[in-house]
C-alpha positions as a Markdown table, in Angstrom:
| # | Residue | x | y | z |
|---|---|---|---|---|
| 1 | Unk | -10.9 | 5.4 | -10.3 |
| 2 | Unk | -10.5 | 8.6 | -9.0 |
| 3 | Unk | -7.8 | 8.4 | -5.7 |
| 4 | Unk | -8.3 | 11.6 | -4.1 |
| 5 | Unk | -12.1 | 11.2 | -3.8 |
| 6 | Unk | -11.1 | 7.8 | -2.0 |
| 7 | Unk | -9.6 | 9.7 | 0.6 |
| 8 | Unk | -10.8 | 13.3 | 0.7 |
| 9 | Unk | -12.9 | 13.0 | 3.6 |
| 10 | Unk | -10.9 | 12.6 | 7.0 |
| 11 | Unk | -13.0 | 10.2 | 9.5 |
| 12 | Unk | -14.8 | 12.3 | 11.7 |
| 13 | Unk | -13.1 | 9.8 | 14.8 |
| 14 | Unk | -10.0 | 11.2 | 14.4 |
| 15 | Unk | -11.0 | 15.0 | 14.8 |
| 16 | Unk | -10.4 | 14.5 | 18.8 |
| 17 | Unk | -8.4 | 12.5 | 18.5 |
| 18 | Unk | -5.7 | 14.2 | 16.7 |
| 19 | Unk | -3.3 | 11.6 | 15.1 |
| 20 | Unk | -4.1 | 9.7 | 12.5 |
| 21 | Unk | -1.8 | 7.0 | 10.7 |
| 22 | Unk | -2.5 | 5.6 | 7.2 |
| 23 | Unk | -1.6 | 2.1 | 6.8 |
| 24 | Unk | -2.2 | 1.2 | 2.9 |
| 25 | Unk | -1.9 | -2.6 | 0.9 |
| 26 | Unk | -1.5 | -2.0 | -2.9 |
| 27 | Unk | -1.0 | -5.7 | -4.2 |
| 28 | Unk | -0.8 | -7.0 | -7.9 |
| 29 | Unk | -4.0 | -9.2 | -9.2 |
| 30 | Unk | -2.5 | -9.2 | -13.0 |
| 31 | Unk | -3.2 | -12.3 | -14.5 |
| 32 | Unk | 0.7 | -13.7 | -13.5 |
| 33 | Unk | -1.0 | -13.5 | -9.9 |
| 34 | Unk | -3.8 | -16.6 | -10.6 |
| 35 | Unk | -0.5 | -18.9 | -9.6 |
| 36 | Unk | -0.6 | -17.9 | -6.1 |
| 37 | Unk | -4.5 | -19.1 | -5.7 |
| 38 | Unk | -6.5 | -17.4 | -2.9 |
| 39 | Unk | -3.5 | -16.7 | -0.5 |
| 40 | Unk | -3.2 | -13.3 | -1.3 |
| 41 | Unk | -6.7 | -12.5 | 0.1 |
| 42 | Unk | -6.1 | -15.1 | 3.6 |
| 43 | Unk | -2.6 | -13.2 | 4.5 |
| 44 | Unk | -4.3 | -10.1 | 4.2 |
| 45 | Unk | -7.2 | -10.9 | 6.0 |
| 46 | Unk | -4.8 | -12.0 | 8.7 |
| 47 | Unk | -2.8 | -9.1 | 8.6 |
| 48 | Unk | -6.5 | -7.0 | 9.0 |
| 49 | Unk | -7.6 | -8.9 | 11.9 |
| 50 | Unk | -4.2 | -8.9 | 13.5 |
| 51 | Unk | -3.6 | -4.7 | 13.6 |
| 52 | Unk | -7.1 | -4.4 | 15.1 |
| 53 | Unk | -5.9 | -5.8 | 18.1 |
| 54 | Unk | -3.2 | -3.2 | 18.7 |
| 55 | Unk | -3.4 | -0.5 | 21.3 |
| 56 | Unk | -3.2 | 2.5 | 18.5 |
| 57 | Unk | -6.0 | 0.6 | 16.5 |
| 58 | Unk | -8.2 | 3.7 | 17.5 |
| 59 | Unk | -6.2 | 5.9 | 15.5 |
| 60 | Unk | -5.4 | 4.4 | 12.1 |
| 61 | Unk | -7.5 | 4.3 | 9.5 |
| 62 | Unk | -6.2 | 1.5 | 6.5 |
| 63 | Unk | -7.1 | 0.7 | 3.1 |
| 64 | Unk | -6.3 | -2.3 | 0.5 |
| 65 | Unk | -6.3 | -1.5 | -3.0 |
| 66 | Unk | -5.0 | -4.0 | -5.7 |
| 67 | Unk | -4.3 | -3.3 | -9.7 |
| 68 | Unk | -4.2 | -5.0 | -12.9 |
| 69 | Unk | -5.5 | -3.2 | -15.7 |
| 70 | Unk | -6.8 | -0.8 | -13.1 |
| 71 | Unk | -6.6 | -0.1 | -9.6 |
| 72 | Unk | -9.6 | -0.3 | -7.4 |
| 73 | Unk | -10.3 | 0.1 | -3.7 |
| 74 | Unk | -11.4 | -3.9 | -2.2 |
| 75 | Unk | -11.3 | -2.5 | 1.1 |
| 76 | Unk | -12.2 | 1.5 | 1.1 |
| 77 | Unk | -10.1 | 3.8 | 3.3 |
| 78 | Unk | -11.5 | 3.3 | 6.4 |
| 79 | Unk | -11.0 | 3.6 | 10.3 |
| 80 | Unk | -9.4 | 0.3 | 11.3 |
| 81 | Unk | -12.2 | -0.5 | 13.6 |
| 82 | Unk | -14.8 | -0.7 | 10.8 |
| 83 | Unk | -12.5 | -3.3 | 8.7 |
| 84 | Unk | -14.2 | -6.3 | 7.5 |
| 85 | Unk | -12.2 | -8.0 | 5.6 |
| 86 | Unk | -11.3 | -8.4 | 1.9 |
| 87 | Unk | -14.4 | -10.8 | 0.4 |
| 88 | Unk | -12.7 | -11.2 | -3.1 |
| 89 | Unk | -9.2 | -12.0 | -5.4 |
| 90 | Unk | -9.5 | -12.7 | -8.4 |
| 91 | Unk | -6.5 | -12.0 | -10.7 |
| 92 | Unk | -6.9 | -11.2 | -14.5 |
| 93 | Unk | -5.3 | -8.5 | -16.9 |
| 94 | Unk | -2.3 | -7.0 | -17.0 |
| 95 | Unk | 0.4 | -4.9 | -14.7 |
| 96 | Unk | -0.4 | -0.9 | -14.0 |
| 97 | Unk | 2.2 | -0.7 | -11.4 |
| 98 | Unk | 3.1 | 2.4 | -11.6 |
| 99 | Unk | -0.3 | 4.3 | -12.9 |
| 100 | Unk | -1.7 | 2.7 | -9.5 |
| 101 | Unk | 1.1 | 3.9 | -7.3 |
| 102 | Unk | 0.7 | 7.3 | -8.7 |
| 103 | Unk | -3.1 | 7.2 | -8.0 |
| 104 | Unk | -2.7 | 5.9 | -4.5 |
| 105 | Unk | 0.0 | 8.2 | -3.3 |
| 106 | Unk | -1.9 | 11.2 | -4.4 |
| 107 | Unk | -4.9 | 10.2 | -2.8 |
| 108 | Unk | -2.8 | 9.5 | 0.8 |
| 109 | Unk | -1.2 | 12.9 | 0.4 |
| 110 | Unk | -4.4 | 14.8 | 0.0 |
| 111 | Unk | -5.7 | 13.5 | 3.0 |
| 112 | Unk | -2.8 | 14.1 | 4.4 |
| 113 | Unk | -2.7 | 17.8 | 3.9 |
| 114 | Unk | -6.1 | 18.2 | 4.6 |
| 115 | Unk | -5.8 | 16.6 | 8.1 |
| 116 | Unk | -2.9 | 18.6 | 8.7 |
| 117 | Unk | -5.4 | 21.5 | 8.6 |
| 118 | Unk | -6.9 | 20.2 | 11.3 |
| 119 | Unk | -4.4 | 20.3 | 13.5 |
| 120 | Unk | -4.5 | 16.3 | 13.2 |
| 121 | Unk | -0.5 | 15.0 | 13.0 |
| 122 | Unk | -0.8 | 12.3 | 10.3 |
| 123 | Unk | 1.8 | 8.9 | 9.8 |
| 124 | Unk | 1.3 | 7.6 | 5.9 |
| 125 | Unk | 2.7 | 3.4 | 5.5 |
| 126 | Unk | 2.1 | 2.5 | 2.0 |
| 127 | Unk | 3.4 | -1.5 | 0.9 |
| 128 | Unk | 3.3 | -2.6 | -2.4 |
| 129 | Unk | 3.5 | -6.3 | -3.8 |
| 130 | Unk | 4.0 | -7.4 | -6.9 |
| 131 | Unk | 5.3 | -10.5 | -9.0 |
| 132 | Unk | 6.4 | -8.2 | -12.1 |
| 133 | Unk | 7.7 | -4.8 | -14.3 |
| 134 | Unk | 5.4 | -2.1 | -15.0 |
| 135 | Unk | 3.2 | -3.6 | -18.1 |
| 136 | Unk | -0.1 | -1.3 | -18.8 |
| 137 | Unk | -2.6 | -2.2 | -20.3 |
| 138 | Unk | -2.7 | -0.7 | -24.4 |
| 139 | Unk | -4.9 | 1.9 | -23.7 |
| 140 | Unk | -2.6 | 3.5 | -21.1 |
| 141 | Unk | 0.9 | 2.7 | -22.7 |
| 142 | Unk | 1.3 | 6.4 | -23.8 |
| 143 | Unk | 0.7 | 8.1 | -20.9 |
| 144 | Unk | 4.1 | 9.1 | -18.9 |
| 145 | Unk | 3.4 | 7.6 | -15.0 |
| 146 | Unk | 6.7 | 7.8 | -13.6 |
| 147 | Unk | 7.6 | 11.3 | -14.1 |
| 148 | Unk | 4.7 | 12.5 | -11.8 |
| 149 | Unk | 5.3 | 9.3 | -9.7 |
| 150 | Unk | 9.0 | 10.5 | -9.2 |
| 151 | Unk | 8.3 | 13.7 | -7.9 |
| 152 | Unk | 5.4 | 12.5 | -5.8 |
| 153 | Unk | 7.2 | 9.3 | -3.9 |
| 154 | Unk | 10.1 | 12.5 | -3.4 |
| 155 | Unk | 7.4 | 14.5 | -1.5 |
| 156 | Unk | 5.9 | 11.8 | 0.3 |
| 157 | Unk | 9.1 | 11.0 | 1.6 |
| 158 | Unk | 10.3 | 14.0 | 2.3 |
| 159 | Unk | 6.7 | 14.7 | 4.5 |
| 160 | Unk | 7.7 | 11.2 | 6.3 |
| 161 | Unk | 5.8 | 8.5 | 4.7 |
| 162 | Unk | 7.1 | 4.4 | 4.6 |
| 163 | Unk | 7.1 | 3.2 | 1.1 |
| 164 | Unk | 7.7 | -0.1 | 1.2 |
| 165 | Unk | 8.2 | -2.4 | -2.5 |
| 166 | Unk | 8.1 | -6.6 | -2.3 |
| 167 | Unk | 9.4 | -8.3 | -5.8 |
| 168 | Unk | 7.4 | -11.7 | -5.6 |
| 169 | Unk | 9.7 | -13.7 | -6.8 |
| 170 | Unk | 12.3 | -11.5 | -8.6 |
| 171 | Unk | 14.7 | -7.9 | -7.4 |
| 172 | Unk | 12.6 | -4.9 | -7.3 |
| 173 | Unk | 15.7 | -2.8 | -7.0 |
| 174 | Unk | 15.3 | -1.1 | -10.2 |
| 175 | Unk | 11.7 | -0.2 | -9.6 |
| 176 | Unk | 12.4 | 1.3 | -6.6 |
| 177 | Unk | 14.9 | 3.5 | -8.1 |
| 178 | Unk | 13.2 | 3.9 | -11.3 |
| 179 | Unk | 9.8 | 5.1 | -9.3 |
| 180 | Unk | 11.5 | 6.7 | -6.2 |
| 181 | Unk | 10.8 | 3.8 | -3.3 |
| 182 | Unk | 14.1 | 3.9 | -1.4 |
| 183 | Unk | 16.0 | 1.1 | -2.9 |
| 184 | Unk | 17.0 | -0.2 | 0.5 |
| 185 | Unk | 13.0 | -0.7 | 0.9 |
| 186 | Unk | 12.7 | -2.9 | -2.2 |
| 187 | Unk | 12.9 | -6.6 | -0.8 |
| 188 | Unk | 12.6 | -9.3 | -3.3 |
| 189 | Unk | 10.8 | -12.5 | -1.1 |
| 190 | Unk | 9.7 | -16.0 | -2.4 |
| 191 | Unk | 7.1 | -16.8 | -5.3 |
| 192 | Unk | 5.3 | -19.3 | -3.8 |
| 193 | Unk | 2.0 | -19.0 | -1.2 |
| 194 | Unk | 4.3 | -19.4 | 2.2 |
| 195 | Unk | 6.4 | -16.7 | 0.8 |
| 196 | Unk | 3.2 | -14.5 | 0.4 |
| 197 | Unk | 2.6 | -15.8 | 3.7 |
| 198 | Unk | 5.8 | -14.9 | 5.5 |
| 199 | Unk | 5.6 | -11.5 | 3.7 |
| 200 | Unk | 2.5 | -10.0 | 4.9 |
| 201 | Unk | 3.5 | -11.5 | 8.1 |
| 202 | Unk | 6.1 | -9.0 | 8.0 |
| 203 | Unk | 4.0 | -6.1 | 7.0 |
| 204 | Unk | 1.9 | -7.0 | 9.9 |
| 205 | Unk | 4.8 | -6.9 | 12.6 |
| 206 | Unk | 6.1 | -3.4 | 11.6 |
| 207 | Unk | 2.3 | -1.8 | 10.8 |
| 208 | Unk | 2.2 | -2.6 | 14.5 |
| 209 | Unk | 5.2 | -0.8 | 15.5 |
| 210 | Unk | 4.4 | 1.9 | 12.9 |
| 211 | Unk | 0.9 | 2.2 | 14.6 |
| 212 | Unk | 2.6 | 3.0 | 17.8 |
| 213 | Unk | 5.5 | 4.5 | 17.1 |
| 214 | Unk | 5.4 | 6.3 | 13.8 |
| 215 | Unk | 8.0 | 6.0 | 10.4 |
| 216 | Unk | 10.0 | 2.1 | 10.9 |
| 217 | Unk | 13.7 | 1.7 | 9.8 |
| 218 | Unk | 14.0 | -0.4 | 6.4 |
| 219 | Unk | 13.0 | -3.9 | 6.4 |
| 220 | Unk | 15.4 | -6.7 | 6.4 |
| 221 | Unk | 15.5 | -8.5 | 2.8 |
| 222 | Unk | 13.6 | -12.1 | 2.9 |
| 223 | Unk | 14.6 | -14.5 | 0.3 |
């Protein structure tokens, strides 16, 4: 998959607009996923239907991607008012964490400079969940990810963006550090459905205040 062509184009809605904030989902459907059933796919969908009520709804455009031995686009970036929904989870493979992290950041930054062009003022909110380490699958276990993912998660932050990392079940800490995600932005939060629950419950409340305010402060560790 080919990020950048994900994202090149910037919604004609926002040229008037002027402001444009891109709220991305990156979660984990490796095979260690199948435990958690379908409640990946009903948090999200709540999350979905509950930022389309917000006041800013008009200017956001959002996206949910999820990775295994791949990473692939379920929902495509989109303006928030054409969201549907997600229609389908199913977990299999393996766990290209960072690869997909890489692909998505690049794709969010591209639009972002191209928006900038336009005189739009852009607000990038990436979360990522996962219930494991970086394991590629065999085909990709020579190629260097984190390098490039290093100094990529240091220039989206340092253009503004929230990068936001959930441990399902374990301390992300270390892959924060080890890809670039503030550390005090890796929250480790229950393996189980309600914690998946509670999480994206959580994403929901601050991609509201993100919506209409712009960057949020860390996020308070759930265990």
């Amino acid at each position: 998959m080919d990020s950048e062509q994900a994202f090149i184009a910037v919604p004609p809605d926002f040229l008037a607009r002027k402001r444009l904030v891109v709220c991305g989902l990156l979660i984990d459907r490796s095979g260690s996923m199948f435990k958690f059933a379908d409640a990946p796919r009903t948090a999200i969908n709540e999350h979905l239907a509950s930022i389309k009520t917000s006041e800013r709804a008009a200017d956001t455009m959002v996206f949910v991607a999820t990775f295994a031995d791949d990473v692939t686009f379920d929902v495509p970036p989109q303006p928030l008012s054409g969201i549907s929904g997600l229609g389908h989870y199913a977990t299999h493979g393996n766990t290209l964490l960072y690869g997909s992290v890489l692909m998505i950041l690049e794709g969010m930054l591209e639009l972002k400079a191209q928006a900038e062009t336009l005189g739009i003022e852009v607000t990038l909110k990436l979360d990522v969940l996962t219930d494991g380490v970086d394991e590629p699958p065999d085909s990709q276990k020579h190629i260097d990810f984190k390098t490039p993912l290093q100094r990529l998660t240091s220039h989206a932050l340092e253009a503004g963006a929230e990068l936001n990392l959930f441990g399902i079940g374990f301390a992300c800490q270390a892959i924060a550090v080890d890809i670039g995600f503030p550390p005090q932005n890796a929250i480790q939060v229950p393996a189980t459905e309600a914690g998946i629950n509670q999480t994206m419950r959580g994403v929901t409340a601050r991609t509201h205040i993100t919506m209409m305010c712009g960057k949020m402060p860390p996020p308070s560790s759930s265990r």
